[in-house]
N, C-alpha and C positions, 0 to 999 in steps of 0.2 A: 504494500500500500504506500503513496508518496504523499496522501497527505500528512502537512507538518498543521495539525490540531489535535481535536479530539474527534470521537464517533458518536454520534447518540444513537440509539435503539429503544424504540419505542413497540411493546409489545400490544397489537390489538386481538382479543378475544372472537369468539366466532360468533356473539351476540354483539360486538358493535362497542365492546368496553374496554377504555383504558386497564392493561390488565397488569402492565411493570414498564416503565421505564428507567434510565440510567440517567446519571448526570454527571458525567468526567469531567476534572478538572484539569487546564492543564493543556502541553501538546503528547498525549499519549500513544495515539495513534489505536486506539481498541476503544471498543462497549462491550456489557455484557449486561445482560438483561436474564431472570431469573423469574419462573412462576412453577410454585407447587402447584401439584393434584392440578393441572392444564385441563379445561373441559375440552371435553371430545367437539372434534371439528376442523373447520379451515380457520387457521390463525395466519393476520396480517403481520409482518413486522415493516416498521417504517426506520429508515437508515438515513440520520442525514447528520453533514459535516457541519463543526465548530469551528468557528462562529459562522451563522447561517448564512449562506448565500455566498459561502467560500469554501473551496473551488465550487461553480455552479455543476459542476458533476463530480460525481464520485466513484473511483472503481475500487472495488473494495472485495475483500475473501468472507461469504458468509456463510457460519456452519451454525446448524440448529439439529439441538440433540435432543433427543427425549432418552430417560431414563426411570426406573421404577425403584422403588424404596424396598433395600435388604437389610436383612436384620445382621448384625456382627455381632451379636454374643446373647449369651441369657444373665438374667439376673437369677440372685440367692431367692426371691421372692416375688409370687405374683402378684400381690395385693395388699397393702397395710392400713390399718383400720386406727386413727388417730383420732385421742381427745385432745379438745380447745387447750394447744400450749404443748403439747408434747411431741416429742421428738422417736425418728426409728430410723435404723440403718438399714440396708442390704450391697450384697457385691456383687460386681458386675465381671463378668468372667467372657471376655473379648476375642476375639479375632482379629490378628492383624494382617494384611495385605502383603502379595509377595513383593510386590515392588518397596523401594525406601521411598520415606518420607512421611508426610501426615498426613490423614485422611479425616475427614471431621464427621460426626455423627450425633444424635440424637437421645436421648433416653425420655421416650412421651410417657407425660403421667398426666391421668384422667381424675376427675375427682369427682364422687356423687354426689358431695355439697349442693345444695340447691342456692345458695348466695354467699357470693354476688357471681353472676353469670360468667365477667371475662376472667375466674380460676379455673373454669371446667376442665381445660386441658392447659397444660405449659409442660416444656423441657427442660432440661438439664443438657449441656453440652460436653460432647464428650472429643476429645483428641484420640484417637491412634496413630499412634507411630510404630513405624516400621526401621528397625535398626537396616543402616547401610553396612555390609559386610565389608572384611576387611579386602584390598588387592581384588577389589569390584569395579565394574563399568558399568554407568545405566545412562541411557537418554529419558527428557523430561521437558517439557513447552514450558516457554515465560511466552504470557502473553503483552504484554506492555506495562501494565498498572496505571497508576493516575495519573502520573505527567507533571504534577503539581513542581517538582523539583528534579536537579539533573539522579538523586540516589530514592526516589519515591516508586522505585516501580514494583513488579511484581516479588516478592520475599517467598524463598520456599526453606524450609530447616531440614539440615540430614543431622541425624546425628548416631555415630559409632562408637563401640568400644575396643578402645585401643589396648592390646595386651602389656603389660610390662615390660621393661627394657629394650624396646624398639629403637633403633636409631633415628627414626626421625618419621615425618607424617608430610606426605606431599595430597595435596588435591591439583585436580586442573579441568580447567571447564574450557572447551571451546563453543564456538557459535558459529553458525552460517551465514551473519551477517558482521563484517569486520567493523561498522559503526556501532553496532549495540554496545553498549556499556554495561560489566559486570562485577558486580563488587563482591566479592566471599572473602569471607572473615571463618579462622579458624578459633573456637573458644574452645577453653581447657577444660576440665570439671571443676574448677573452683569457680569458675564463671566470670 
């Protein structure tokens, strides 16, 4: 893509409703536009460059994914039944992905409470990480990020366990674009 802005994406529903849009800041060069549980149908997306009416066209890469909701682990308990003030635990026993990196997820909890209505349902958020093995290769997409700043873009975290008395720890990232800019930083476990 050669525009030097941003992308908006504006998602329309198959009943004629604003259903998600984006609002980048910045020269990023991406949108990304998001909508759970999608009702079934023809959905419009409308694409246009920042700030409006520059470039008055736009060629652009667009990919629209659907994907459906898996469950990665079980919890210790289905159900906990709390009086006014009290507290209960359970564990959540996970699945991690074979690729590195982190993958984010959900824990829904439903509440029979009948008030106030917007508790009924809320999450807890959960991370999984996946360790990068040692004397490994993996590829992995940055899409651009916000643009706001020249070190604002996309962030992704690896993080490995390095066995003792190693002589030393090298990473190296290349890109197929020799203008992208990429910053990695190695932290220690002291952090």
């Amino acid at each position: 893509m050669a525009l030097k802005g941003s992308v908006n994406i504006s998602l329309i529903a198959p009943n004629g409703d604003l259903a998600e849009y984006n609002l980048p800041q910045g020269s990023g060069n991406y949108g990304d536009a998001q909508v759970a549980n999608p009702a079934a149908g023809s959905w419009f997306a409308l694409v246009t460059p920042q700030p409006l009416g520059h470039p008055a066209t736009l060629s652009a890469s667009f990919i629209a994914e659907t994907s459906a909701w898996r469950t990665f682990g079980t919890l210790s308990k289905s159900s906990i039944t709390l009086a006014p003030g009290a507290s209960s635990s359970f564990t959540l026993t996970a699945t991690t992905f074979p690729n590195p990196g982190d993958r984010s997820g959900s824990i829904v909890l439903s509440s029979t409470a009948s008030e106030p209505a917007f508790t009924k349902v809320t999450t807890i958020p959960v991370t999984l990480r996946t360790l990068l093995p040692a004397d490994s290769s993996f590829e992995s997409t940055l899409t651009g990020g916000n643009g706001r700043g020249a070190n604002t873009g996309e962030t992704f975290y690896y993080q490995m366990k390095v066995d003792p008395g190693l002589p030393e720890l090298n990473a190296v990232i290349s890109s197929f674009d020799s203008s992208n800019t990429v910053l990695a930083e190695l932290v220690d476990p002291a952090g």
